[in-house]
Every structure is written in C-alpha cells, then in structure tokens.
N, C-alpha and C positions, 0 to 999 in steps of 0.2 A: 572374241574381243569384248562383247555387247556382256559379257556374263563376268570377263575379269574385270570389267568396268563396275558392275554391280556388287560384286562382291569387296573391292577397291570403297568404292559406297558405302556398304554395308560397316566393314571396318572401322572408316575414320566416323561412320558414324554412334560406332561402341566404343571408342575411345572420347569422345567427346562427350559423351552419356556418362563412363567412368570419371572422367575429368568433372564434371556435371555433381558427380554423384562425391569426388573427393572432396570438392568445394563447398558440398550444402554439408558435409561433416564435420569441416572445421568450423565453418558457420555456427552449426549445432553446438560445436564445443563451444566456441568464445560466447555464443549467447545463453548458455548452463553457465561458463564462468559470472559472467555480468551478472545474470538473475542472482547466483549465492552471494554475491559480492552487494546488491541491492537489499538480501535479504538480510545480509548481518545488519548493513548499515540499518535498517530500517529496524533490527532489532535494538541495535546502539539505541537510535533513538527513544524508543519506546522505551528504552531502561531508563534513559535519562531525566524521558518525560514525567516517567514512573518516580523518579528521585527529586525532580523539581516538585512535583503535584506534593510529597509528603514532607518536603522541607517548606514548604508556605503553608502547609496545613497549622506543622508542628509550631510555626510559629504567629499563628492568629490566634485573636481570644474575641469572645463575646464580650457584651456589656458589663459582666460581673468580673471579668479578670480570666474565664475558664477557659480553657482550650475548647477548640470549635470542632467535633467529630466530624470525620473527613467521607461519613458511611450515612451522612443525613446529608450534607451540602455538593456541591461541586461547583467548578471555577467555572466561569463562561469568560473567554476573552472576545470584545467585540469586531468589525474591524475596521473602528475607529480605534481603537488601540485602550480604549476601556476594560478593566475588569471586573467580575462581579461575581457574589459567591451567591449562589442561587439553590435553595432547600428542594434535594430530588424529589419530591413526590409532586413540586412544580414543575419540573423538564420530564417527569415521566408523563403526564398527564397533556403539555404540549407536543410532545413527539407523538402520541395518540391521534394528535385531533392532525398533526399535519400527515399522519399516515393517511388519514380520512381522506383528506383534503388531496392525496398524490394518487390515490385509488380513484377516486369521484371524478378527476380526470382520464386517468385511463379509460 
C-alpha cells in the first residue's frame, strides 16, 4: 500500500510538472507574440520619427533663406516642451563630458 501510495505520488506529481510545463509554453508563446507586436510598434515609430525629424528639417532655413543641413544640426526637445536645433559637434562633445561624469561615479 505504502509503494502504491508512492507511486500515486509520484504520478500526480508528473502530471502537474507537464501541466507546469504546458503552461510556461503558452506563456512563452504569448510573450514571443507581445515582444514582435512591441517590436513593430516601436519600429512604426522610429519610421515616423524618422519622417517627422526630415519634414521639419526640409522645412527650416537659416538667416540667408537656405535650408538648414540636417547632417550638422539636430533637434533637442526639452521637457519643458521647448525646442531647439543644436549644431552636432555641440551634443557630441556634451555627451563626452557626461560619459566622464557617469564613469567618474561608477
């Protein structure tokens, strides 16, 4: 009795493992769906942002009337809800010093 009890045991305790084991594979699934489903979105986005960023380009001009190369400048939005077109070799040069500044704590 002491051994069909164990074995009784045993059992429900491999069906509850399988059970266990069919559950974290749907899981697995619907969280494969989610992520592809975040990664379009997120590429949506970055198309779009990609299309915003060159429709305000095409449409800014400097002092003299010219269009404003989009391969020297880039947009900073603040967030106070200001924007501001800031010449990269300015933001490359800050993102430098605060790299410094994130290591120097470490």
């Amino acid at each position: 009795v002491a051994a069909q009890n164990c074995r009784k045991r045993k059992l429900n305790a491999i069906i509850n493992l399988e059970e266990d084991v069919c559950n974290l594979q749907m899981q697995k699934e619907s969280l494969k769906k989610e992520h592809s489903q975040c990664s379009r979105s997120i590429s949506q986005m970055k198309q779009k942002l990609n299309h915003l960023y060159h429709d305000i380009f095409s449409r800014l001009r400097d002092d003299q009337g010219r269009p404003i190369n989009p391969c020297q400048y880039v947009i900073h939005c603040s967030s106070e809800g200001t924007v501001l077109l800031i010449p990269k070799h300015l933001v490359k040069s800050e993102q430098k010093q605060d790299d410094k500044k994130e290591q120097k704590e470490k």
